[in-house]
C-alpha positions in Angstrom: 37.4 -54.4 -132.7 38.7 -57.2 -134.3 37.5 -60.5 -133.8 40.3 -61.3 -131.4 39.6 -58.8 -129.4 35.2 -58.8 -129.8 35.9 -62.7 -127.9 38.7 -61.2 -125.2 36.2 -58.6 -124.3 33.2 -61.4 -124.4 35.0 -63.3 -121.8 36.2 -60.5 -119.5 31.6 -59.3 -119.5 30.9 -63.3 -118.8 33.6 -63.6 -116.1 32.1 -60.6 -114.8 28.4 -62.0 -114.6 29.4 -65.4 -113.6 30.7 -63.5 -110.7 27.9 -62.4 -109.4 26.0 -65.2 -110.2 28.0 -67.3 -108.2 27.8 -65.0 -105.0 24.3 -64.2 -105.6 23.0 -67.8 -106.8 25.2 -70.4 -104.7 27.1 -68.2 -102.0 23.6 -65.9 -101.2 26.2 -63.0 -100.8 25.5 -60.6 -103.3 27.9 -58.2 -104.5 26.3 -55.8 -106.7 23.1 -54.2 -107.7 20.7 -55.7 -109.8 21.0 -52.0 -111.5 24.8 -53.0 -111.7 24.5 -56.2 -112.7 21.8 -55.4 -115.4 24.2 -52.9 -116.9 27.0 -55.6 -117.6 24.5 -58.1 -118.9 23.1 -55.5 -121.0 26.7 -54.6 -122.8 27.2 -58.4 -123.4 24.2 -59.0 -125.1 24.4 -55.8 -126.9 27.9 -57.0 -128.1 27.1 -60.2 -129.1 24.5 -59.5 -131.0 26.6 -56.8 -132.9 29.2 -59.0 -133.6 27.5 -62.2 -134.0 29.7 -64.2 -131.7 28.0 -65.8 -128.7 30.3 -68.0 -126.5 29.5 -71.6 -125.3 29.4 -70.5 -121.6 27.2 -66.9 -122.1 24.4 -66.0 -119.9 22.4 -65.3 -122.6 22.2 -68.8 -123.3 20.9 -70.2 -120.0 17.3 -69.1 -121.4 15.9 -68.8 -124.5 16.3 -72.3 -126.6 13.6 -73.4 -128.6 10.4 -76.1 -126.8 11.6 -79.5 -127.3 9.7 -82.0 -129.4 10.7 -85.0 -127.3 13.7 -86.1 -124.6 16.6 -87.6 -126.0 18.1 -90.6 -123.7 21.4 -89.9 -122.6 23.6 -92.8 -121.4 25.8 -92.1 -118.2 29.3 -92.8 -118.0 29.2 -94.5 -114.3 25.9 -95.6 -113.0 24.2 -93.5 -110.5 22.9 -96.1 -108.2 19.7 -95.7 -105.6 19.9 -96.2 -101.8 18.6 -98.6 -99.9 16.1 -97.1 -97.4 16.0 -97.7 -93.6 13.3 -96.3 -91.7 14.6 -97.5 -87.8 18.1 -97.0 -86.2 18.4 -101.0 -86.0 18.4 -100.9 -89.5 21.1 -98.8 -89.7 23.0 -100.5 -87.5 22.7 -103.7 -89.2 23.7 -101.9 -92.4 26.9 -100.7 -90.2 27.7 -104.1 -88.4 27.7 -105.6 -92.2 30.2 -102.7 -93.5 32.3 -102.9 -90.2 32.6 -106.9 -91.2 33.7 -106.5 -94.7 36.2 -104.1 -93.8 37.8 -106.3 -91.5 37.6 -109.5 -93.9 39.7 -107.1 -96.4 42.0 -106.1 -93.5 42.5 -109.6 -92.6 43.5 -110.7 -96.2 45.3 -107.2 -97.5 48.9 -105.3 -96.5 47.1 -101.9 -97.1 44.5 -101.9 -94.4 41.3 -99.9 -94.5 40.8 -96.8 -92.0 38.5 -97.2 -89.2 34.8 -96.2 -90.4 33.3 -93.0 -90.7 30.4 -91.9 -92.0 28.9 -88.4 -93.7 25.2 -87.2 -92.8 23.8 -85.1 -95.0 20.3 -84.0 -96.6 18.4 -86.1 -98.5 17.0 -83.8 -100.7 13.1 -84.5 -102.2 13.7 -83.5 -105.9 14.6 -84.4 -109.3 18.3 -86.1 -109.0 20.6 -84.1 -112.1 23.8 -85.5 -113.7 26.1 -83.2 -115.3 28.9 -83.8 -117.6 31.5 -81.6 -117.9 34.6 -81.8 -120.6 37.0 -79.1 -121.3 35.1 -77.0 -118.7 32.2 -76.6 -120.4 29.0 -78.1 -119.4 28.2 -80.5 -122.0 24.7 -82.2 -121.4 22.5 -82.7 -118.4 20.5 -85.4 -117.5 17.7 -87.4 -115.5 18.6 -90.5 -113.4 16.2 -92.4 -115.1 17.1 -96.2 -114.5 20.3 -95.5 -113.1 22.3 -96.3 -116.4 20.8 -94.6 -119.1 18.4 -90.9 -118.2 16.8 -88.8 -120.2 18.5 -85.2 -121.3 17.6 -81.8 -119.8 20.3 -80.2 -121.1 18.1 -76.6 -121.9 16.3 -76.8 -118.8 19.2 -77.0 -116.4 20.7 -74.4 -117.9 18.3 -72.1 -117.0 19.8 -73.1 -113.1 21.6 -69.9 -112.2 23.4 -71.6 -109.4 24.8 -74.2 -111.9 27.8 -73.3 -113.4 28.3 -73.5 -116.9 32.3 -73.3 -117.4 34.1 -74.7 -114.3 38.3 -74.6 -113.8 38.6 -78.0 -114.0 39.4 -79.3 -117.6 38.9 -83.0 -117.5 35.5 -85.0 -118.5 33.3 -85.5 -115.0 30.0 -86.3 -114.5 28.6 -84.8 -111.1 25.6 -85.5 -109.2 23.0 -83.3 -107.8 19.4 -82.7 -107.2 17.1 -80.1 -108.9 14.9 -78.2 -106.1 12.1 -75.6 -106.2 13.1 -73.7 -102.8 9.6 -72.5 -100.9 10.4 -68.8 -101.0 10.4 -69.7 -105.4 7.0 -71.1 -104.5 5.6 -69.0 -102.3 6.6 -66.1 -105.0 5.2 -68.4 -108.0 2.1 -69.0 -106.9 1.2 -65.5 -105.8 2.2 -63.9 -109.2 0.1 -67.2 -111.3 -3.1 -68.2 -112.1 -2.7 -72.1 -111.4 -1.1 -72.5 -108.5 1.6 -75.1 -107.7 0.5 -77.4 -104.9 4.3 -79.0 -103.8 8.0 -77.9 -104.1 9.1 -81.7 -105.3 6.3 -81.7 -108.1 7.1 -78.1 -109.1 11.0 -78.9 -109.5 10.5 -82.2 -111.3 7.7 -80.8 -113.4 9.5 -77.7 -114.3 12.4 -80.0 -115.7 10.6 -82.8 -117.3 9.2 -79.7 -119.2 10.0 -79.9 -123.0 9.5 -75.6 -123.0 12.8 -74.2 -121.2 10.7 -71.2 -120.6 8.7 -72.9 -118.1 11.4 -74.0 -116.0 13.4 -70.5 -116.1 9.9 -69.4 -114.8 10.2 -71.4 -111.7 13.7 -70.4 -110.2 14.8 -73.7 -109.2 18.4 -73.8 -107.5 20.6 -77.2 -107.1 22.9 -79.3 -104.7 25.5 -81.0 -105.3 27.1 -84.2 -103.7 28.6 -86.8 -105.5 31.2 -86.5 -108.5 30.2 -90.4 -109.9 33.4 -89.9 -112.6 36.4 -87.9 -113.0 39.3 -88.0 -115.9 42.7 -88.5 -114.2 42.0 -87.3 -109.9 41.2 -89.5 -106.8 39.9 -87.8 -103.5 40.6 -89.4 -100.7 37.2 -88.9 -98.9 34.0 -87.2 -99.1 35.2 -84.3 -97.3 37.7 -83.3 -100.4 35.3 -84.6 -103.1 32.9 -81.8 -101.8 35.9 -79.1 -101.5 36.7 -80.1 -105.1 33.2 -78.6 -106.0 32.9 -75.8 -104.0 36.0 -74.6 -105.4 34.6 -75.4 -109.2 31.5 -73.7 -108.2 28.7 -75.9 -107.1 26.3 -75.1 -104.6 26.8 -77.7 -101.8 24.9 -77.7 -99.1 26.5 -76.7 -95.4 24.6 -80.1 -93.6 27.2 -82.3 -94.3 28.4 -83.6 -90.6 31.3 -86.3 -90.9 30.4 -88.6 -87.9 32.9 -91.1 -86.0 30.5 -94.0 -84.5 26.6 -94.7 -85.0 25.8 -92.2 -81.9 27.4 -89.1 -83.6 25.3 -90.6 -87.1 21.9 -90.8 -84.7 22.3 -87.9 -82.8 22.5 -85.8 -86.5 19.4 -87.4 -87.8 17.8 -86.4 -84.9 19.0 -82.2 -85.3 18.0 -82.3 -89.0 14.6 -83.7 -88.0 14.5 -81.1 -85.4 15.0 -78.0 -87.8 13.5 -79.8 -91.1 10.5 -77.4 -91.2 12.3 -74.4 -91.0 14.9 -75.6 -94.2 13.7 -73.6 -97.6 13.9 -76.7 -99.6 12.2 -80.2 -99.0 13.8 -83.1 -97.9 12.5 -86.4 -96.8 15.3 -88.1 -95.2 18.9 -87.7 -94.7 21.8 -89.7 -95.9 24.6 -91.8 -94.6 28.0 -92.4 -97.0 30.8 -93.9 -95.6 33.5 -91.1 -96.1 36.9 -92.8 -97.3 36.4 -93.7 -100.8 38.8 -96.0 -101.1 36.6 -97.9 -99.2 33.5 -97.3 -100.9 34.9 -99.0 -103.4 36.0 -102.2 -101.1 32.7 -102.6 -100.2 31.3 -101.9 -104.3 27.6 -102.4 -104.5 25.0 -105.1 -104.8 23.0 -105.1 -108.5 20.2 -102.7 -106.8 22.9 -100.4 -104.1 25.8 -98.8 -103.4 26.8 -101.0 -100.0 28.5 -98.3 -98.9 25.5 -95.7 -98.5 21.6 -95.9 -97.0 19.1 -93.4 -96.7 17.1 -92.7 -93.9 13.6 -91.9 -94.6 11.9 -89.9 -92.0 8.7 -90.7 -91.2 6.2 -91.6 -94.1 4.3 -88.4 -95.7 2.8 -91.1 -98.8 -0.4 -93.0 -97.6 -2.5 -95.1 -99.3 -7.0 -94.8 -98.2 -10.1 -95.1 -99.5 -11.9 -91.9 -101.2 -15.4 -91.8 -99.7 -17.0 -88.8 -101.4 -15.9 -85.7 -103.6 -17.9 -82.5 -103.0 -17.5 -79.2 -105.4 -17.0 -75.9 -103.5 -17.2 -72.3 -104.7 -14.6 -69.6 -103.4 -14.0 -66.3 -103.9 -12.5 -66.1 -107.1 -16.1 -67.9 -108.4 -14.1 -71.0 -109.3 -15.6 -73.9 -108.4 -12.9 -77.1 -107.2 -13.4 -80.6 -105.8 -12.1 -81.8 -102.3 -11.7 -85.5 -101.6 -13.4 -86.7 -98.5 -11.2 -89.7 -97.8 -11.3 -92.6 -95.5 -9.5 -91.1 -92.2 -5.8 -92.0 -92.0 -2.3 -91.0 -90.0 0.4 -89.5 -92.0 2.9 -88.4 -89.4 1.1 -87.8 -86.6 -1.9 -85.9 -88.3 -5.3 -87.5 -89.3 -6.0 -86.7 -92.6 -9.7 -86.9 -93.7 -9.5 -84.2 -96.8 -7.3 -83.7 -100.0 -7.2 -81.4 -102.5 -7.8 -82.1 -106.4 -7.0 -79.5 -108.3 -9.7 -79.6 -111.0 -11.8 -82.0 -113.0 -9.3 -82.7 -115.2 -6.8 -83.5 -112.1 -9.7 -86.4 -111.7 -9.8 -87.6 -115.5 -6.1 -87.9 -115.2 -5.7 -89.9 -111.9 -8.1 -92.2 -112.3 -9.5 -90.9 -109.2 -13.2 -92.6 -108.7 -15.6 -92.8 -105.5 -14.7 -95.9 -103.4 -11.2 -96.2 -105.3 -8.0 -96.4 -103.2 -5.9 -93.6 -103.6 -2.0 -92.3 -102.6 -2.2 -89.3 -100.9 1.3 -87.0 -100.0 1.1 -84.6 -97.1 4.3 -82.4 -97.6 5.5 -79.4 -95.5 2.3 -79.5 -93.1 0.0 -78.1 -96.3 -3.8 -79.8 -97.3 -2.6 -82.8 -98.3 -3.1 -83.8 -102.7 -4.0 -87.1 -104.1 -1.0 -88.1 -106.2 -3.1 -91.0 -108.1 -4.9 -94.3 -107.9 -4.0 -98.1 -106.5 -5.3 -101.4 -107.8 -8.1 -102.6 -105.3 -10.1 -105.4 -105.0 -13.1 -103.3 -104.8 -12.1 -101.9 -108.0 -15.5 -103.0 -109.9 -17.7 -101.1 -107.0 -15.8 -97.6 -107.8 -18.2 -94.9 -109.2 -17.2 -92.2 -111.6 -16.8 -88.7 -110.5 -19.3 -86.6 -112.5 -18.6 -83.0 -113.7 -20.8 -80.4 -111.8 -23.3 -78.6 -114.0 -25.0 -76.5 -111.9 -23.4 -74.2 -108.7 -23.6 -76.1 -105.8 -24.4 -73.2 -103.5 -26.8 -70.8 -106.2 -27.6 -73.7 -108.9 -26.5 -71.1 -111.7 -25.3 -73.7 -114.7 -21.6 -73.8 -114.6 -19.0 -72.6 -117.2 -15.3 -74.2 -117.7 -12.7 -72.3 -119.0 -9.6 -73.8 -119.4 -8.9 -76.4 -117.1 -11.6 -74.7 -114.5 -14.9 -74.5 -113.8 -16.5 -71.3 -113.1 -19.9 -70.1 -111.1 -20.9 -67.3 -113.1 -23.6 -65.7 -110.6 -21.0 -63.2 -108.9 -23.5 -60.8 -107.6 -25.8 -63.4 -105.7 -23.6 -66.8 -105.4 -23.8 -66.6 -101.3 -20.2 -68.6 -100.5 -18.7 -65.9 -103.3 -20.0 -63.3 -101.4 -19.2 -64.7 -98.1 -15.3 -65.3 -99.0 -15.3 -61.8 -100.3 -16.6 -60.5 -97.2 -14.2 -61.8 -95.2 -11.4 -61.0 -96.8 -12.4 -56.9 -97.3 -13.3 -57.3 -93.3 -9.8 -58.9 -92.4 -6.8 -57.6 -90.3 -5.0 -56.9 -93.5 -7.4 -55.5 -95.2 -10.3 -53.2 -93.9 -9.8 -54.4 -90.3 -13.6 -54.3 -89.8 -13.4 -55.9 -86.3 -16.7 -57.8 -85.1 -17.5 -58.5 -89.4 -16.8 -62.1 -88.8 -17.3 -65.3 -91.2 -20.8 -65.9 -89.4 -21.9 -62.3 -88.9 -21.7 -62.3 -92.7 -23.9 -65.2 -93.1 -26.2 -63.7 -91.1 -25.9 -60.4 -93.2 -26.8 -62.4 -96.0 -29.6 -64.9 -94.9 -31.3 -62.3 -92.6 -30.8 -58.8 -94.6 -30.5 -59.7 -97.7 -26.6 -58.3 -98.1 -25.9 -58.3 -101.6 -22.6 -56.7 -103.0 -19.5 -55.1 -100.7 -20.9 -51.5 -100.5 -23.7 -52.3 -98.9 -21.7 -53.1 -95.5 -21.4 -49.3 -95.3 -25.5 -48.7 -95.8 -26.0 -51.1 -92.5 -27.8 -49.1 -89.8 -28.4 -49.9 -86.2 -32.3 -51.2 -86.5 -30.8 -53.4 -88.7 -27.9 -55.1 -87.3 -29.9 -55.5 -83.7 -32.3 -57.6 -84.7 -29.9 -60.1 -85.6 -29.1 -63.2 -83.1 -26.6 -62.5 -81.0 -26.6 -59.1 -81.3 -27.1 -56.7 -78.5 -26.5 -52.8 -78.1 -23.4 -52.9 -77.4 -21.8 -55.3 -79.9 -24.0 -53.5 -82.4 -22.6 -49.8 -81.7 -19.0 -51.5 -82.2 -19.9 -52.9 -85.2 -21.3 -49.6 -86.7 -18.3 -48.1 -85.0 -15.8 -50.0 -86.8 -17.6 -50.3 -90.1 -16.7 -46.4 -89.9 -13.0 -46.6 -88.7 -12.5 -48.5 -91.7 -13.7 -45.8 -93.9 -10.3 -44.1 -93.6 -7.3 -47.0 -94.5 -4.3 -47.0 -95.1 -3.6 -46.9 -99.4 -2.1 -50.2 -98.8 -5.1 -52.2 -97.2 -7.7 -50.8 -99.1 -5.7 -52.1 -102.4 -5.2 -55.9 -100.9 -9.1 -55.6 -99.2 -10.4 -55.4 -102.8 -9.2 -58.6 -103.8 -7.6 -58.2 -106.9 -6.5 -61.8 -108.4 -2.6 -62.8 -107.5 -2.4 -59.0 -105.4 -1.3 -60.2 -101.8 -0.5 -57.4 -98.9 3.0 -57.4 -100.2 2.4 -56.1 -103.5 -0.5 -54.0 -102.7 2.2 -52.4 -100.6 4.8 -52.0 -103.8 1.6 -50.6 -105.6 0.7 -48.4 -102.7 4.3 -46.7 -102.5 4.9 -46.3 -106.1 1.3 -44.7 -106.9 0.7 -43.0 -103.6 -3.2 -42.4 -104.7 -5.9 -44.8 -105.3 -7.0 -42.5 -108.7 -3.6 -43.5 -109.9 -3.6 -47.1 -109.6 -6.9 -47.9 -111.2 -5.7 -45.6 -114.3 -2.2 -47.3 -114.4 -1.4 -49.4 -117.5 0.5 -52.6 -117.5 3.6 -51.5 -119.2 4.4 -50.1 -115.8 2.9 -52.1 -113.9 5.4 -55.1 -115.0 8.2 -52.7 -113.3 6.6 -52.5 -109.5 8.3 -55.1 -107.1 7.5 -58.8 -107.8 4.9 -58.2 -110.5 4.7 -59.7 -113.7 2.7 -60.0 -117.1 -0.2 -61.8 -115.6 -0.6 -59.9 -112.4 0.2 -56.5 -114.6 -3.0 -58.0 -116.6 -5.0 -58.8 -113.9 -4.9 -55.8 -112.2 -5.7 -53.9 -115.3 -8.3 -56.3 -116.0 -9.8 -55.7 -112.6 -10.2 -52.4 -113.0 -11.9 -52.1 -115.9 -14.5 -54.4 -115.1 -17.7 -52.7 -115.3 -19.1 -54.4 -111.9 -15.8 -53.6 -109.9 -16.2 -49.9 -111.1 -19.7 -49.6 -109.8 -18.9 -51.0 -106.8 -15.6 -48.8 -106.5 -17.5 -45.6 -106.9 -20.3 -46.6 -104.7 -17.5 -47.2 -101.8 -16.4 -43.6 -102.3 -19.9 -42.4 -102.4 -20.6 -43.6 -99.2 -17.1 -42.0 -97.5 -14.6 -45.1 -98.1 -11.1 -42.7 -98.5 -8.3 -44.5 -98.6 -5.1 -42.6 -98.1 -1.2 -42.5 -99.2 1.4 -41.5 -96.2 4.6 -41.4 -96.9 6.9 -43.3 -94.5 10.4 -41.6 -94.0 12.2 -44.5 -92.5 14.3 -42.9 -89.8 17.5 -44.0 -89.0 17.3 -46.9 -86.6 19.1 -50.0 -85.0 17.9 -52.2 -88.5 18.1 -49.7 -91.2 20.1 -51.4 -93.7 20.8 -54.6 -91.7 20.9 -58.0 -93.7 18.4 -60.2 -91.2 17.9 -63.9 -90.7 15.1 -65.0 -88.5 15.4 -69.0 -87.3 13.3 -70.8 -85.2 9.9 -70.5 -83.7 8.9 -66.9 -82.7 6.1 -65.4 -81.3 4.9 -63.4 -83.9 3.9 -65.2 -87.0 7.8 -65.0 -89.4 6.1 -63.0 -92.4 4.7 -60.4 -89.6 7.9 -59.9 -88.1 9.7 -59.9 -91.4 7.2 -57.2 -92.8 8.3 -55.4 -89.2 11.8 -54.8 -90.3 11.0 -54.2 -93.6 9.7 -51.4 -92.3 12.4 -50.3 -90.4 14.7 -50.5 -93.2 16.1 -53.8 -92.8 16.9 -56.5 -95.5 15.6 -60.0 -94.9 17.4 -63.0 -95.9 16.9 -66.9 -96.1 20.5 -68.0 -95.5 23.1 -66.7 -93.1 26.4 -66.1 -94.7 29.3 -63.7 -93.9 27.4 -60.5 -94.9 24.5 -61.1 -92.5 24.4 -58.5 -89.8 22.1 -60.1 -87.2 20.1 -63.9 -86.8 17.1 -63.4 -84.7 16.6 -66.6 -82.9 13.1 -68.1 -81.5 13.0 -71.4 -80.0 14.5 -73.9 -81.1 16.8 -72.6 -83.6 18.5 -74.8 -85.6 22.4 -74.9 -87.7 21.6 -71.0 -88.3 22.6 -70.3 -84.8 25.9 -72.5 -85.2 27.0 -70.8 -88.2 25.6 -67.5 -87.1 28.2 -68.1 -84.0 31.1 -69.5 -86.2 30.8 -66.4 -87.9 30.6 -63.8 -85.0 27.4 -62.6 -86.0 25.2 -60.6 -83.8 22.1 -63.0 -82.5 19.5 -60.7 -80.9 15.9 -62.4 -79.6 12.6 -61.8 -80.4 12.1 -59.1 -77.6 15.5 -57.4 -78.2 13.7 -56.3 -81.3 11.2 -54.1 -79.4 14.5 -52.5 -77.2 16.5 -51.6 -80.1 13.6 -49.7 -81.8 12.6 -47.5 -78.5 9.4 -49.5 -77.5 8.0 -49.1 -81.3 8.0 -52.6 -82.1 4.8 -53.8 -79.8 2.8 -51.0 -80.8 
């Protein structure tokens, strides 16, 4: 081929992938395989690195640019302006008595009159606002708000967005506004496949692109949304309403909560259904936000040096407090690492006392400033352990005391060991909490199901036998377990009795019961299926590892890791000694009501969501996040939310929680 034709055939293979990018990435209505879609990818890359030629707009190029040494400022073309903040309906109702008054001082002096208010509701998303630039449909540069005028650019870090497009229809230069976001499901999956997990989906997103490596914020699998275009080259809209049209149809993800209201109740009444369904949303938001649509008058009504006039946010209720930090104490868990917990003067965030807050390390303390008696901001955010996000001036400031670093276990006394940015207990076989947290785990529902094996049963196990390593919960004999408090015949005989039902598991519980670092039920259930024996997993070698469900390097280590450990071994073979037999039984879905059916669960059910979700797995079905048109059924609990709207709009089947047990011939309770 010549080169006319290696660059027609470059463009068909990105036009392709863009594709199904945009209906996988923005539109969550995928059309092809990832086999599929890997195939195409592969040809491109395989082409351009043949022929040398890789266009502005590739794929390949989202990922892959060299760390940063520092960010460059980047100077917007309009100003990207904050919102004022309101955190009371009278508030806002100043705010629109004010707007209503303008617009009739104009009317009062102009030919062309205004049109009667409206207003557009929408998220307020808790990220890391973006502004794009686009010129000749390419995506030129990216960038952080910064002080509203000039930002900073995160040009290589946005690209690795797959939801952003890099080459849109329109041809013009345009600068759009969005915000980057690190949905929970991205979370969730991060921090079961890392070492140091992340603590908050706002700190991941703006960390992840405030990073100068690329790499680290490809890792994170943000997504954005889009809702302001602040410039455009030759086009006027003539409301909110076609400005957001404009970028669906260029390819932006915008979000579906965008409700145009006619009068303050239809505004209130809004507010009130996004706080309603704010827990179940996968992304954080803090607020929502009011525009005035027509933007012709947006621009009557301009903006004051600090905001737009024709916007406000409303903040839902505050989940940033400032207290007083009484005490840090050190704990040991499971994984021997030893980490500090604030114990903090008691204080109301959103209905909640909070006396406890995580820090994630010593060097979390060194870098806060954090100090006994010092006043600290603490965030609570999406109903998790609430984190110290730094320290406040006080006037108390000169009676703080510095936070030493342990040297000894707090639990065993052992001396301590750091590694990285952690601190380590290194007595494993006799550190009681260790023990204790390991215990518990190989006894829980998930794992052994060891009914009766409870946290304190454990501790007494310890204190009053002298229970040492895992194996030895198999050695336990009636004269020993009755003389422990509490303990009569009966509640003994279960005990034994279900110490030995466990003996016989299920491939996939024994594999999550032994605790290996970053291997949670789901991937000990990938692991299960694709080795079917337990003799096969401890033999397997990363390489194939890194090909089994969600698993990556690090996990692929640490499994092999865990299995070669000499301890783990012992105590592996001593399980089997003593007639621990895990086994492998392949599951032939039958065809059922769910077998291939894309799922959406909403609202509050009565089995925990992951349960349930697990449940149709099972039965074949697919679970999804987002209904669109290629969702078969929404499930709904209480309380349900804009899923059940759209799920209506669209004619899609909405079954409850007990339908479920119907449809699969009285299976499901069991």
């Amino acid at each position: 081929m010549n080169r006319e034709e290696i660059i027609k055939k470059l463009n068909i293979l990105i036009e392709k992938i863009e594709k199904l990018n945009y209906n996988y990435y923005t539109l969550d209505e995928p059309i092809a395989s990832d086999g599929e879609y890997d195939a195409i990818y592969d040809e491109l890359k395989n082409l351009e690195l043949e022929s040398g030629i890789v266009l502005q707009n590739s794929p390949t190029n989202r990922v892959g640019a060299q760390i940063l040494d520092k960010f460059e400022k980047h100077t917007h073309i309009a100003p990207l302006y904050s919102m004022d903040k309101a955190q009371n309906y009278e508030t806002i109702r100043a705010w629109d008595t004010r707007n209503k008054k303008l617009i009739r001082d104009y009317n009062d002096t102009h030919s062309e009159k205004l049109k009667d208010i409206s207003y557009i509701v929408e998220l307020k998303f808790d990220g890391l606002t973006l502004n794009l630039t686009y010129e000749d449909g390419y995506l030129k540069t990216a960038s952080t708000r910064g002080n509203g005028f000039i930002g900073e650019k995160i040009f290589e870090q946005v690209k690795t967005i797959y939801s952003i497009p890099l080459k849109i229809d329109y041809k013009g230069v345009m600068e759009v506004q969005g915000e980057g976001l690190m949905p929970f499901k991205s979370l969730e999956n991060y921090n079961r496949t890392h070492k140091e997990p992340l603590k908050n989906a706002r700190n991941a997103a703006a960390g992840a692109l405030r990073n100068l490596d690329p790499k680290v914020t490809a890792e994170r699998n943000l997504t954005a949304y889009f809702y302001n275009i602040g410039y455009i080259e030759n086009k006027d809209f003539k409301d909110d309403v076609e400005m957001k049209n404009f970028l669906r149809k260029n390819g932006f993800k915008v979000y579906n909560i965008n409700k145009l209201c006619k009068n303050l109740e239809e505004v209130f009444a809004e507010i009130e259904e996004i706080g309603r369904i704010r827990d179940s949303l996968d992304i954080l938001i803090d607020g929502v936000t009011i525009k005035v649509s027509d933007l012709e008058t947006r621009k009557v009504l301009g903006a004051t040096n600090k905001f737009p006039r024709w916007a406000i946010a409303y903040k839902f209720e505050a989940e940033e407090m400032s207290t007083k930090l009484l005490d840090v104490v050190w704990n040991v868990g499971r994984s021997a690492k030893v980490t500090p917990t604030a114990i903090l003067e008691p204080v109301d965030i959103g209905g909640v006392t909070i006396r406890r807050a995580t820090l994630n390390n010593y060097d979390d303390i060194l870098r806060k400033k954090v100090r006994i008696n010092s006043r600290v901001l603490i965030r609570r955010s999406n109903d998790v352990i609430p984190e110290i996000l730094g320290t406040l001036p006080s006037e108390d400031d000169e009676n703080t005391i510095e936070i030493k670093r342990p040297i000894y276990c707090p639990a065993c006394n052992a001396e301590l060991f750091q590694d990285g940015v952690h601190i380590f207990c290194p007595n494993t076989l006799s550190c009681a909490p260790q023990l204790v947290a390991r215990l518990v785990h190989f006894a829980s529902r998930d794992a052994m199901d060891i009914e009766g094996l409870s946290e304190k049963t454990i501790e007494k196990l310890l204190e009053e036998l002298n229970l040492r390593e895992i194996p030895e919960i198999y050695e336990l004999k009636y004269d020993d377990i009755i003389k422990l408090e509490g303990f009569k015949e009966k509640r003994t005989n279960n005990l034994l009795q279900a110490i030995e039902n466990s003996k016989k598991r299920e491939l996939t519980n024994f594999i999550y019961a032994l605790g290996i670092p970053n291997v949670g039920i789901k991937t000990s259930r990938d692991l299960a299926n694709h080795y079917e024996s337990f003799e096969n997993l401890r033999n397997a070698k990363e390489e194939e590892l890194i090909n089994i469900g969600d698993i990556g390097p690090i996990t692929a280590f640490e499994i092999v890791e865990f299995f070669n450990d000499d301890n783990i071994k012992s105590s592996i073979e001593k399980l089997i000694l003593l007639g621990v037999n895990p086994y492998f039984e392949k599951k032939e879905a039958k065809e059922n009501y769910f077998t291939d059916k894309k799922i959406v669960l909403t609202g509050s059910l009565e089995k925990p969501r992951k349960e349930l979700e697990e449940i149709l797995i099972s039965y074949g079905a697919k679970i999804s996040s987002a209904v669109s048109k290629n969702t078969d059924i929404l499930i709904v609990g209480e309380s349900p939310g804009s899923k059940l709207k759209k799920a209506e709009d669209l004619g899609i089947e909405i079954l409850k929680e007990e339908d479920i047990d119907r449809l699969l011939g009285g299976e499901y309770e069991n």
